[in-house]
C-alpha positions as CSV (number, residue, x, y, z in Angstrom):
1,X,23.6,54.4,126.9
2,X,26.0,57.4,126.9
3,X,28.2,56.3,124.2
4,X,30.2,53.8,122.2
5,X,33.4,53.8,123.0
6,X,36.3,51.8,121.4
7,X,37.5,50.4,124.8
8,X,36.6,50.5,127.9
9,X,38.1,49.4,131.3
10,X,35.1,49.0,134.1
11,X,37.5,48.5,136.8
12,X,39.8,52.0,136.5
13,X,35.9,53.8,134.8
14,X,38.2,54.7,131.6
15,X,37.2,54.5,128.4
16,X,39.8,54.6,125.2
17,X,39.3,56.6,122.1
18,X,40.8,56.5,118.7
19,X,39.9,58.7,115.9
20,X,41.7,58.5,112.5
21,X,42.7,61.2,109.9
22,X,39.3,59.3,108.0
23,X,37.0,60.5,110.4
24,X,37.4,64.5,109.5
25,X,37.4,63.5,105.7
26,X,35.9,61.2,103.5
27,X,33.8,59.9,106.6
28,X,32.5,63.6,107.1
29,X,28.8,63.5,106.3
30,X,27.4,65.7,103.9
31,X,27.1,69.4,105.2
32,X,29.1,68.7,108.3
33,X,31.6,70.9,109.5
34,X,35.1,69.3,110.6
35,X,34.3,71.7,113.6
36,X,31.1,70.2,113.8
37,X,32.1,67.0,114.0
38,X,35.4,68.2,117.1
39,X,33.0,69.7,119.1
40,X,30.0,66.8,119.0
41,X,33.1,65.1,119.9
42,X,34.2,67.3,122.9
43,X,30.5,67.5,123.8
44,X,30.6,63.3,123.8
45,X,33.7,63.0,125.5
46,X,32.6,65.8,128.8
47,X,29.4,63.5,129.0
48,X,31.5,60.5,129.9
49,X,33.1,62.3,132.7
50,X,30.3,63.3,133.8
51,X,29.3,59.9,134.6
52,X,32.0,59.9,136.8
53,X,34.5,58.0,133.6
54,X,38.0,59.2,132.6
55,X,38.6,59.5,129.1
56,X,41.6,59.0,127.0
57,X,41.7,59.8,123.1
58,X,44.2,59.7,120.8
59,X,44.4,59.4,116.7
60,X,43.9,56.1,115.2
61,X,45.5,54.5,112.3
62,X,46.3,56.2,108.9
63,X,46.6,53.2,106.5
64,X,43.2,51.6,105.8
65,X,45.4,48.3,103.8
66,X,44.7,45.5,106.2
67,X,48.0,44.3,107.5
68,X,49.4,48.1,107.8
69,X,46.2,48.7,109.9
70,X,46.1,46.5,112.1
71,X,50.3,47.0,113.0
72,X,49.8,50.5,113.2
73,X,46.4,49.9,115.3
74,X,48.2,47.8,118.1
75,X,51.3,50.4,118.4
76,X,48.6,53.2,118.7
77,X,46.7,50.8,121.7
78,X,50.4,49.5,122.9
79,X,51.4,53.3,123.4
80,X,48.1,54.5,124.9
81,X,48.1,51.5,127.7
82,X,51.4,52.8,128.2
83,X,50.3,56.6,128.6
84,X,47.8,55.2,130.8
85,X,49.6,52.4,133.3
86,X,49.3,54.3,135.8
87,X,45.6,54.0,136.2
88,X,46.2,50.4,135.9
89,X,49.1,49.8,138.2
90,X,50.2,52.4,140.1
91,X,52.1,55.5,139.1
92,X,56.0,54.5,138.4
93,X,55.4,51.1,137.7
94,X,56.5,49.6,134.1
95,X,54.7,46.9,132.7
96,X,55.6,44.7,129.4
C-alpha cells in the first residue's frame, strides 16, 4: 500500500485529498513541525504519481459540529468534482 487516500477514482487513477485547518494544529503530534508535517505530505502525494496516479488536494472542512461538517464537507467534494470534471467527462463538459 502506498497510501490512504480520502477518495479515489480507479477508472481516471485520481485520488482526492482533503486536509483541514485541524490537521496543522491540535492534530500536530508532539514535536512535529507544521513543515514537518507539509512536506511528509508533499513527499506522500509525489509517491502517488509516481505510481502513475493524479492527485488532487484541497482543504477540508473548518467546523468540527456535526451538521456544519458535513454541509461544508460536501460543498468542498461538490467543488473539487467540479475542478476535476474534466478527467471524468471530457474537457468543456458541465455536469449537475
Amino acid at each position: 500500500m502506498i497510501a490512504c487516500v480520502d477518495f479515489y477514482w480507479e477508472e481516471q487513477r485520481t485520488v482526492g485529498e482533503f486536509d483541514g485547518k485541524i490537521k496543522y494544529g491540535r492534530l500536530l503530534k508532539p514535536g512535529k513541525r507544521i513543515e514537518d508535517v507539509i512536506f511528509e505530505e508533499k513527499v506522500r502525494e509525489d509517491a502517488l504519481r509516481d505510481f502513475g496516479l493524479q492527485v488532487s488536494a484541497g482543504c477540508g472542512p473548518t467546523s468540527m459540529e456535526p451538521e456544519s461538517f458535513v454541509n461544508e464537507y460536501f460543498a468542498l467534494l461538490r467543488a473539487h468534482l467540479d475542478a476535476t470534471r474534466h478527467l471524468f467527462f471530457g474537457l468543456g463538459t458541465v455536469c449537475s
